[in-house]
PDB file of N, H, CA, C and O in Angstrom:
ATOM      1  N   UNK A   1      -3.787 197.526  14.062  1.00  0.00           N
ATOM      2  CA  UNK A   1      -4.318 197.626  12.717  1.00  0.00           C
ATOM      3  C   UNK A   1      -5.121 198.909  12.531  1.00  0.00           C
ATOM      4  O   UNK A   1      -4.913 199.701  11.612  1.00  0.00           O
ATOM      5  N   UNK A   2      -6.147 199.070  13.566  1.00  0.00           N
ATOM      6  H   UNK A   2      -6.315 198.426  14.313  1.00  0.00           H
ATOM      7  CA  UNK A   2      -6.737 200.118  13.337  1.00  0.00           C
ATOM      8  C   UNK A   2      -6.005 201.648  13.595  1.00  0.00           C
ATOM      9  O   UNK A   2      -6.599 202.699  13.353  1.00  0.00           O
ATOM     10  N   UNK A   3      -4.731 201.586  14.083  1.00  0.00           N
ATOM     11  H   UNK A   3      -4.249 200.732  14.279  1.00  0.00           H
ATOM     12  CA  UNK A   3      -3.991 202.731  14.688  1.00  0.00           C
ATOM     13  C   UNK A   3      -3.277 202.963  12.668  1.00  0.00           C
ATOM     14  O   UNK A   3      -3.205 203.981  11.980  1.00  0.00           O
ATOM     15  N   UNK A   4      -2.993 201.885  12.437  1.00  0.00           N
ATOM     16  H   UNK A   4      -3.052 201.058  12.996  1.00  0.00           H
ATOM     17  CA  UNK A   4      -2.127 202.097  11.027  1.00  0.00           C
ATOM     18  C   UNK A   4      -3.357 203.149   9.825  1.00  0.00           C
ATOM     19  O   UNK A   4      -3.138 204.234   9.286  1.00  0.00           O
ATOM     20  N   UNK A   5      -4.323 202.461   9.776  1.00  0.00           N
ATOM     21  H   UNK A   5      -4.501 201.580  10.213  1.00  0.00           H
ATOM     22  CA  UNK A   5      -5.532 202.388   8.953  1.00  0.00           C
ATOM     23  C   UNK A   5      -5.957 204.257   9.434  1.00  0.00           C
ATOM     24  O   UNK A   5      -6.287 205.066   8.566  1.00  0.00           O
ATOM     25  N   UNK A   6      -5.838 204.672  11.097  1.00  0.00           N
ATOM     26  H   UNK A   6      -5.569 204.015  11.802  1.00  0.00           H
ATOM     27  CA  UNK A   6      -6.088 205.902  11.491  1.00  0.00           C
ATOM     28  C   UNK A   6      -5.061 206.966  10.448  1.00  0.00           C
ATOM     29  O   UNK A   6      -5.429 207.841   9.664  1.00  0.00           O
ATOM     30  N   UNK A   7      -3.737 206.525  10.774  1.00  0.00           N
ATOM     31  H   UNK A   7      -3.439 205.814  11.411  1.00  0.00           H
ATOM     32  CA  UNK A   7      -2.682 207.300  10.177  1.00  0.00           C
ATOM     33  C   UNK A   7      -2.591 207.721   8.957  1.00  0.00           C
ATOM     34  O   UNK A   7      -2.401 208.889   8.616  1.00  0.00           O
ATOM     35  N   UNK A   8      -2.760 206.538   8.075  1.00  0.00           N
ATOM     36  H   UNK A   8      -2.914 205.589   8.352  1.00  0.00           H
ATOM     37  CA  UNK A   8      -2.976 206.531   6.678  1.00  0.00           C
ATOM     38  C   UNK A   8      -3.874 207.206   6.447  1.00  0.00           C
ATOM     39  O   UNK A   8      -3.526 208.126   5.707  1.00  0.00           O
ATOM     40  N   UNK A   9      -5.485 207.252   6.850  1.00  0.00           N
ATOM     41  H   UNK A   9      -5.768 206.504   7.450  1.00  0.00           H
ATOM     42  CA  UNK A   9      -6.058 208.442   6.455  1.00  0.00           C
ATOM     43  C   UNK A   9      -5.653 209.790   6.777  1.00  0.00           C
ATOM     44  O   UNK A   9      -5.865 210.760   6.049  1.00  0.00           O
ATOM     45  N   UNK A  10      -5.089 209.819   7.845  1.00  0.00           N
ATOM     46  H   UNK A  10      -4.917 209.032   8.437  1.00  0.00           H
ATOM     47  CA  UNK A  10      -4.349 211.239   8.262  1.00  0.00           C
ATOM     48  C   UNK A  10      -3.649 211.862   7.336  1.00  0.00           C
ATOM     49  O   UNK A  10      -3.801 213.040   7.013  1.00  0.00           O
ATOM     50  N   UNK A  11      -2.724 210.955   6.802  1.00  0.00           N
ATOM     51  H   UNK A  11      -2.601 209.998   7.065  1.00  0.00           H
ATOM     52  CA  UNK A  11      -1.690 211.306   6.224  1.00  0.00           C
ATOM     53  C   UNK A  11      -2.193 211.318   4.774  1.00  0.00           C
ATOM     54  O   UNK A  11      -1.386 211.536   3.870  1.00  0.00           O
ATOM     55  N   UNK A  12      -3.459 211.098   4.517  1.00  0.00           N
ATOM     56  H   UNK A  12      -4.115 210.921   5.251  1.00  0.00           H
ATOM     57  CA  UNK A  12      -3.906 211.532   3.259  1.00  0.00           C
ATOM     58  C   UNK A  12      -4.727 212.818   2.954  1.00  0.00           C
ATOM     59  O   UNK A  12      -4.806 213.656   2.056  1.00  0.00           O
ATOM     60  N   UNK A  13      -5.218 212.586   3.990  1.00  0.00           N
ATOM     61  H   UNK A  13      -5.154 211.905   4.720  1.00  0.00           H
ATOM     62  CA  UNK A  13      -5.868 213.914   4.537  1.00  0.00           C
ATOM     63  C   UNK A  13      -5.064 215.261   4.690  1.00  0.00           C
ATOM     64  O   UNK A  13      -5.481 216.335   4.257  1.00  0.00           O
ATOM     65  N   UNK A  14      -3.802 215.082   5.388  1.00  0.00           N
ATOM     66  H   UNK A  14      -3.463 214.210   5.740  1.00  0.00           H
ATOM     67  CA  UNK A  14      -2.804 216.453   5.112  1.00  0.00           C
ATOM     68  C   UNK A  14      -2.146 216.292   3.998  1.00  0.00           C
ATOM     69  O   UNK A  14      -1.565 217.377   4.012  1.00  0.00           O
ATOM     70  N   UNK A  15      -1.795 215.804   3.079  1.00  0.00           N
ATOM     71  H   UNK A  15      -2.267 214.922   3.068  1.00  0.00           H
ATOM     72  CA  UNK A  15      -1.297 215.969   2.107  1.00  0.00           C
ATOM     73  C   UNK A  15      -2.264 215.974   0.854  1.00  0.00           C
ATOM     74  O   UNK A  15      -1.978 215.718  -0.316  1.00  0.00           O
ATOM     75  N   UNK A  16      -3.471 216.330   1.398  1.00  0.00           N
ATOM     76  H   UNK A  16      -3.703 216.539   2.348  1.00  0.00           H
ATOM     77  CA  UNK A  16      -4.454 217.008  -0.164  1.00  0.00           C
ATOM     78  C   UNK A  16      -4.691 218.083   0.269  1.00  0.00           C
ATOM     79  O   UNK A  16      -4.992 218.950  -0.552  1.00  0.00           O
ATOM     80  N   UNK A  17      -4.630 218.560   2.219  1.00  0.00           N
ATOM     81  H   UNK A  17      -4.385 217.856   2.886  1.00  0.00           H
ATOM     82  CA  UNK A  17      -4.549 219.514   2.189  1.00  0.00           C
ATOM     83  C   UNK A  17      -3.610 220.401   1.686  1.00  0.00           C
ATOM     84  O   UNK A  17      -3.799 221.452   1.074  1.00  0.00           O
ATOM     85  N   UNK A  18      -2.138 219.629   2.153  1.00  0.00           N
ATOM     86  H   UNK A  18      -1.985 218.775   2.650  1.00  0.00           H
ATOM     87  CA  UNK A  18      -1.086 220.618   1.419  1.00  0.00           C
ATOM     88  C   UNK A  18      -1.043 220.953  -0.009  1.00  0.00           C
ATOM     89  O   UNK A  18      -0.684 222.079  -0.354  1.00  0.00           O
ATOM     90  N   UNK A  19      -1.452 219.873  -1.045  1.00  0.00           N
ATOM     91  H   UNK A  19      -1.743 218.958  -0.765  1.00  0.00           H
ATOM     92  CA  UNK A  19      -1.482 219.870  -2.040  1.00  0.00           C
ATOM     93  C   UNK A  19      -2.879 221.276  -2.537  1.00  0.00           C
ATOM     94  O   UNK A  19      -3.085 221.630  -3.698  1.00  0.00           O
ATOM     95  N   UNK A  20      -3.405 221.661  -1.666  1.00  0.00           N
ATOM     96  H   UNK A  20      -3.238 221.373  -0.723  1.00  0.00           H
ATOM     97  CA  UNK A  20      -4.404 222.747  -2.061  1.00  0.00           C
ATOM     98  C   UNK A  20      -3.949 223.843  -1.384  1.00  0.00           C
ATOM     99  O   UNK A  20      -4.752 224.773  -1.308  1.00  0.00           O
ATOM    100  N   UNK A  21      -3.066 223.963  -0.961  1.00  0.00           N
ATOM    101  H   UNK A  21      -2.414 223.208  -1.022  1.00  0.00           H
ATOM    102  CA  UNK A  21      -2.427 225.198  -0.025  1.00  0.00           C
ATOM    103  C   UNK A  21      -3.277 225.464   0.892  1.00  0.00           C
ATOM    104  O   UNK A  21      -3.703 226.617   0.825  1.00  0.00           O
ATOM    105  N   UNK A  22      -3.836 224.614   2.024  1.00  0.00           N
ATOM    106  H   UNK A  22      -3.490 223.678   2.079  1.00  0.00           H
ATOM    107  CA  UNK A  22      -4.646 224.749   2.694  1.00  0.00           C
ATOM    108  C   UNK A  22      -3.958 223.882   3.906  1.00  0.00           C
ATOM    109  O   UNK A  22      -3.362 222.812   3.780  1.00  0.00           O
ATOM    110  N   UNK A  23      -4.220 224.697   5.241  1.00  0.00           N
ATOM    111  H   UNK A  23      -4.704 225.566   5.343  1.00  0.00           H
ATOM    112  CA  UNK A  23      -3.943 223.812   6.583  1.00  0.00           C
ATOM    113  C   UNK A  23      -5.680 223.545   7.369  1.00  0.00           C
ATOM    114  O   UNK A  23      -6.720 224.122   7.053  1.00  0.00           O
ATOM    115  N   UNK A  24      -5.467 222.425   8.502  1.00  0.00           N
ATOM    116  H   UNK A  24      -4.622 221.956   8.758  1.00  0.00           H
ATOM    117  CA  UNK A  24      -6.521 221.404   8.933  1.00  0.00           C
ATOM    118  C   UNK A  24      -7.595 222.556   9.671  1.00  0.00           C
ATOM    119  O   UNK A  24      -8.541 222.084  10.301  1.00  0.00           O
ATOM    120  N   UNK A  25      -7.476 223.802   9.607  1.00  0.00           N
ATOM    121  H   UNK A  25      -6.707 224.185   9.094  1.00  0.00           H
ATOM    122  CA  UNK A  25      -8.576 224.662  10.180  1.00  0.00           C
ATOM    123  C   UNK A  25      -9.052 225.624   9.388  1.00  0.00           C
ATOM    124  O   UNK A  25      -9.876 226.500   9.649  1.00  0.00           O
ATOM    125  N   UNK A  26      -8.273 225.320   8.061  1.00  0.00           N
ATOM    126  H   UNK A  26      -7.603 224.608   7.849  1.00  0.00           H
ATOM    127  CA  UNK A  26      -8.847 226.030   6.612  1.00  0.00           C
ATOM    128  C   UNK A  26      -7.928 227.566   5.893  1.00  0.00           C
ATOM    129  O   UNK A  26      -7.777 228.251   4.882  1.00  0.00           O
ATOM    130  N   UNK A  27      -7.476 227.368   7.501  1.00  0.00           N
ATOM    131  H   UNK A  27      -7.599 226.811   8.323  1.00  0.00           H
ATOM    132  CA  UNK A  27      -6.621 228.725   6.581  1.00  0.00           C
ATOM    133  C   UNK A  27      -5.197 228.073   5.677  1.00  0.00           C
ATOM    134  O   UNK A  27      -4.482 227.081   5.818  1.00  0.00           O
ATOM    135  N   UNK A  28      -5.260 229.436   4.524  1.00  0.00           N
ATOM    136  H   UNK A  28      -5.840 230.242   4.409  1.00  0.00           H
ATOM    137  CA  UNK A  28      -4.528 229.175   3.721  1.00  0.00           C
ATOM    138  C   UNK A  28      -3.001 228.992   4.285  1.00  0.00           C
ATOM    139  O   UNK A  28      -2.872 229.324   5.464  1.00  0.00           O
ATOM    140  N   UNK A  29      -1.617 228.432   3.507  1.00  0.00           N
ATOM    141  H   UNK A  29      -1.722 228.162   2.550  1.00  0.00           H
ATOM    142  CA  UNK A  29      -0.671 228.557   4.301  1.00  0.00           C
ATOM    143  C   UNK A  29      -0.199 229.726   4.284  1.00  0.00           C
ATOM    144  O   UNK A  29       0.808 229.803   4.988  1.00  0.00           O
ATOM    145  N   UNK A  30      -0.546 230.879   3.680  1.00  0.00           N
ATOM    146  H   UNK A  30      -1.364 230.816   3.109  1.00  0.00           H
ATOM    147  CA  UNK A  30       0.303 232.016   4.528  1.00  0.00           C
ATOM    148  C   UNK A  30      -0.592 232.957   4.879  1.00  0.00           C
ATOM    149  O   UNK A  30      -0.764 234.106   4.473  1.00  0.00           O
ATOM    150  N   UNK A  31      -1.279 232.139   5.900  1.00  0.00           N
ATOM    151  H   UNK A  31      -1.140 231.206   6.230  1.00  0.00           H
ATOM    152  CA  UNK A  31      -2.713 232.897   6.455  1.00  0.00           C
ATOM    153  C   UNK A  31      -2.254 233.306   7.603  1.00  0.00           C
ATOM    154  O   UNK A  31      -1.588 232.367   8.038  1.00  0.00           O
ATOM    155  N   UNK A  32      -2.222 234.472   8.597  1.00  0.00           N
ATOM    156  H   UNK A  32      -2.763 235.235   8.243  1.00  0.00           H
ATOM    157  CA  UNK A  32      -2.004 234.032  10.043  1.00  0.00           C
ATOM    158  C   UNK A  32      -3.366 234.153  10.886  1.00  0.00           C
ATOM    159  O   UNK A  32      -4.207 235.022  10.655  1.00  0.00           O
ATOM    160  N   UNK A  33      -3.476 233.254  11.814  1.00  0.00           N
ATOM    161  H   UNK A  33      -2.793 232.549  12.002  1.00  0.00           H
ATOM    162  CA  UNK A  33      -4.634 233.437  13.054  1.00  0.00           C
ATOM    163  C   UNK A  33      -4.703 234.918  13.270  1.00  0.00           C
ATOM    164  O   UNK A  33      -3.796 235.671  12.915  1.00  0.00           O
ATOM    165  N   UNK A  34      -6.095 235.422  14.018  1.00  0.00           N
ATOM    166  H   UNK A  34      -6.832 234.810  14.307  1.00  0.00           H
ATOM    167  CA  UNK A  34      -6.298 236.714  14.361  1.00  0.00           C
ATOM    168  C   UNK A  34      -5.806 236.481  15.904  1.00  0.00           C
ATOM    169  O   UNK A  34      -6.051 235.539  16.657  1.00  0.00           O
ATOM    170  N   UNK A  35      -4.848 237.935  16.166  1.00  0.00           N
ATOM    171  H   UNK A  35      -4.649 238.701  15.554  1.00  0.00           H
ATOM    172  CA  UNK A  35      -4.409 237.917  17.311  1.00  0.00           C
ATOM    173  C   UNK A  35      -4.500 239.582  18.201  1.00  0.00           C
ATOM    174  O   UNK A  35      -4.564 240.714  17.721  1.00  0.00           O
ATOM    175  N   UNK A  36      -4.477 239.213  19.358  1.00  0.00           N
ATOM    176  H   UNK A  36      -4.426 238.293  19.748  1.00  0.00           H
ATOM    177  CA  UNK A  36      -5.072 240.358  20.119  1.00  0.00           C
ATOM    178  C   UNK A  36      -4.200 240.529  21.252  1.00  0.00           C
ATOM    179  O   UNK A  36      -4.256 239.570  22.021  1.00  0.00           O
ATOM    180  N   UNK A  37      -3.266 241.617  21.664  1.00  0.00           N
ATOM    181  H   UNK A  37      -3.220 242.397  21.039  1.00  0.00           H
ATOM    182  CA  UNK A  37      -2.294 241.549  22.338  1.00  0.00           C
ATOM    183  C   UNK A  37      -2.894 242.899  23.758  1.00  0.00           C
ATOM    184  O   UNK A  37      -3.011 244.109  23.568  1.00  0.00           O
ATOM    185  N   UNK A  38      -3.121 242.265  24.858  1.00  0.00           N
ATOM    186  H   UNK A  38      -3.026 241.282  25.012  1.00  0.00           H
ATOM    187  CA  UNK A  38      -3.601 243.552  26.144  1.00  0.00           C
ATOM    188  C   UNK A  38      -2.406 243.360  26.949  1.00  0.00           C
ATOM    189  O   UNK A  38      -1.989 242.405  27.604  1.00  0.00           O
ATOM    190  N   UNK A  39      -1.765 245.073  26.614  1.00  0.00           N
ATOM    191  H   UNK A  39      -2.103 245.849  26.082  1.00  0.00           H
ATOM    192  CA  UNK A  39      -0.962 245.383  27.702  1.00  0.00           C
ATOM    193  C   UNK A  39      -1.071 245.632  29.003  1.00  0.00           C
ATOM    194  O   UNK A  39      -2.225 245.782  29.407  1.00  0.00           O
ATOM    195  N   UNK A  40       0.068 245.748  30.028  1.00  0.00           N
ATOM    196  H   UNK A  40       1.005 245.626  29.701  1.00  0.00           H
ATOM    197  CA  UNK A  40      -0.629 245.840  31.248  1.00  0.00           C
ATOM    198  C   UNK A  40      -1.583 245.345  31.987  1.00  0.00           C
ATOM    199  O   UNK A  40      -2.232 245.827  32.915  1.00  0.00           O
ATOM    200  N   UNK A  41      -1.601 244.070  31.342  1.00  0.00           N
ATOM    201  H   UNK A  41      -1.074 243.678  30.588  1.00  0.00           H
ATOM    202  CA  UNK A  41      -2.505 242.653  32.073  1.00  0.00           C
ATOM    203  C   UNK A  41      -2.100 242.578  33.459  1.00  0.00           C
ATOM    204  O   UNK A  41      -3.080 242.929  34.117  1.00  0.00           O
ATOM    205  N   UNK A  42      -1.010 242.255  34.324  1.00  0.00           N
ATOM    206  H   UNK A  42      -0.214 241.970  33.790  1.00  0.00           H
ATOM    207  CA  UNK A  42      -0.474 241.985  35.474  1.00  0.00           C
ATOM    208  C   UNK A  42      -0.056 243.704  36.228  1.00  0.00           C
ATOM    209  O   UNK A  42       1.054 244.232  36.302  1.00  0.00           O
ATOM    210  N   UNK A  43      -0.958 244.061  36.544  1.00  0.00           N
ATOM    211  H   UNK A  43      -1.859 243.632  36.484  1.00  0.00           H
ATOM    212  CA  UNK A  43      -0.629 245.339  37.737  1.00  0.00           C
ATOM    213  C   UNK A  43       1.010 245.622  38.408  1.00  0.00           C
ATOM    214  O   UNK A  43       1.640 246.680  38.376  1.00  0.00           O
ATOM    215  N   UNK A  44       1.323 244.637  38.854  1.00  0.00           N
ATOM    216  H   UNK A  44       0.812 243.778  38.880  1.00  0.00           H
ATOM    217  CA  UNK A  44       2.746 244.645  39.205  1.00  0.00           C
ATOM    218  C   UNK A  44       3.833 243.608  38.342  1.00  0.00           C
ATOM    219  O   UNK A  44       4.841 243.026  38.740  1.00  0.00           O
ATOM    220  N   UNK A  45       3.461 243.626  37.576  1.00  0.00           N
ATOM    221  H   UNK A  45       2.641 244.099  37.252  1.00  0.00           H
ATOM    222  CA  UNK A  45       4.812 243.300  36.552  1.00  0.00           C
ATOM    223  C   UNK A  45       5.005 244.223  36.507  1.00  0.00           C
ATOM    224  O   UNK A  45       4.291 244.980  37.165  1.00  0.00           O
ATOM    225  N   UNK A  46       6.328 244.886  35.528  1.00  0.00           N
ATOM    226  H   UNK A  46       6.908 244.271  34.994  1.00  0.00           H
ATOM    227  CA  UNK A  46       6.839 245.327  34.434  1.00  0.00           C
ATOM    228  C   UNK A  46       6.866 244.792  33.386  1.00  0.00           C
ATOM    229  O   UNK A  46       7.709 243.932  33.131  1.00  0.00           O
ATOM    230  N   UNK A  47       5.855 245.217  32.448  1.00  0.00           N
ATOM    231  H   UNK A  47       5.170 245.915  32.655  1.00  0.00           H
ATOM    232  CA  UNK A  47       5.925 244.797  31.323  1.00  0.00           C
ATOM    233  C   UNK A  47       5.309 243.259  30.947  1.00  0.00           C
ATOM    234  O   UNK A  47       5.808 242.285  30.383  1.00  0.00           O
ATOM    235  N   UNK A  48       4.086 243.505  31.490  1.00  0.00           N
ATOM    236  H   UNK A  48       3.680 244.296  31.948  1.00  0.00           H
ATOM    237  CA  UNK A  48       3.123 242.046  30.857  1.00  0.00           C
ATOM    238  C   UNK A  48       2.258 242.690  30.257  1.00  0.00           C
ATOM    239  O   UNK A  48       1.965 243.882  30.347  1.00  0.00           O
ATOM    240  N   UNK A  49       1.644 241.503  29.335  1.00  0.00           N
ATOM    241  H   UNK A  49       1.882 240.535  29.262  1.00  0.00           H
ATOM    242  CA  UNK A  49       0.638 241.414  28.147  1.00  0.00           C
ATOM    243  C   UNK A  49       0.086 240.574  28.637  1.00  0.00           C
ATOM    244  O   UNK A  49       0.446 240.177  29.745  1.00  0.00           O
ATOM    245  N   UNK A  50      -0.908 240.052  28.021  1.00  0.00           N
ATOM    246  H   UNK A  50      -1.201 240.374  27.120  1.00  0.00           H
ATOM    247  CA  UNK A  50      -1.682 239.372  27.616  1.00  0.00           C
ATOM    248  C   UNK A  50      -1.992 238.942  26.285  1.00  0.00           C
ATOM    249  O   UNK A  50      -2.536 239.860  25.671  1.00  0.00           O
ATOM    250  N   UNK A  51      -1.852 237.863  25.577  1.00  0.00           N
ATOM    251  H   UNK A  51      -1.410 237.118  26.076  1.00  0.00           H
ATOM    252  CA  UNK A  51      -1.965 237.608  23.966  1.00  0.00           C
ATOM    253  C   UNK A  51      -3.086 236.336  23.795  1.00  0.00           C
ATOM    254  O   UNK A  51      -2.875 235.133  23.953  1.00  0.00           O
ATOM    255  N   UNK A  52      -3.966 236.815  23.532  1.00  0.00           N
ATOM    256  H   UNK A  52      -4.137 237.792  23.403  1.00  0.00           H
ATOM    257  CA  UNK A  52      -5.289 235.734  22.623  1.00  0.00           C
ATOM    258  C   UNK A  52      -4.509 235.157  21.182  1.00  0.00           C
ATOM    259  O   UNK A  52      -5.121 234.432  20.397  1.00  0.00           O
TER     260      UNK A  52
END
């Protein structure tokens, strides 16, 4: 009962978010996360990064 009662608020909860063009960490939907890409992370690869 209480697993149904969890969902249902969930599922009301993302769909006022969607309905405001908004996702569950606030950014808008065609927001993207800030991202940070370090090359040459791994000394002996060829060709590694690192991505935050």
């Amino acid at each position: 009962m209480s697993g149904e009662v969890s969902a249902e608020i969930l599922t009301t909860h993302l769909l006022d978010l969607a309905s405001k063009g908004k996702r569950i960490d606030g950014r808008g939907i065609d927001e993207y996360r800030p991202i940070r890409i370090e090359p040459g992370f791994a000394a002996n690869a060829d060709g590694s990064a690192f991505v935050h």
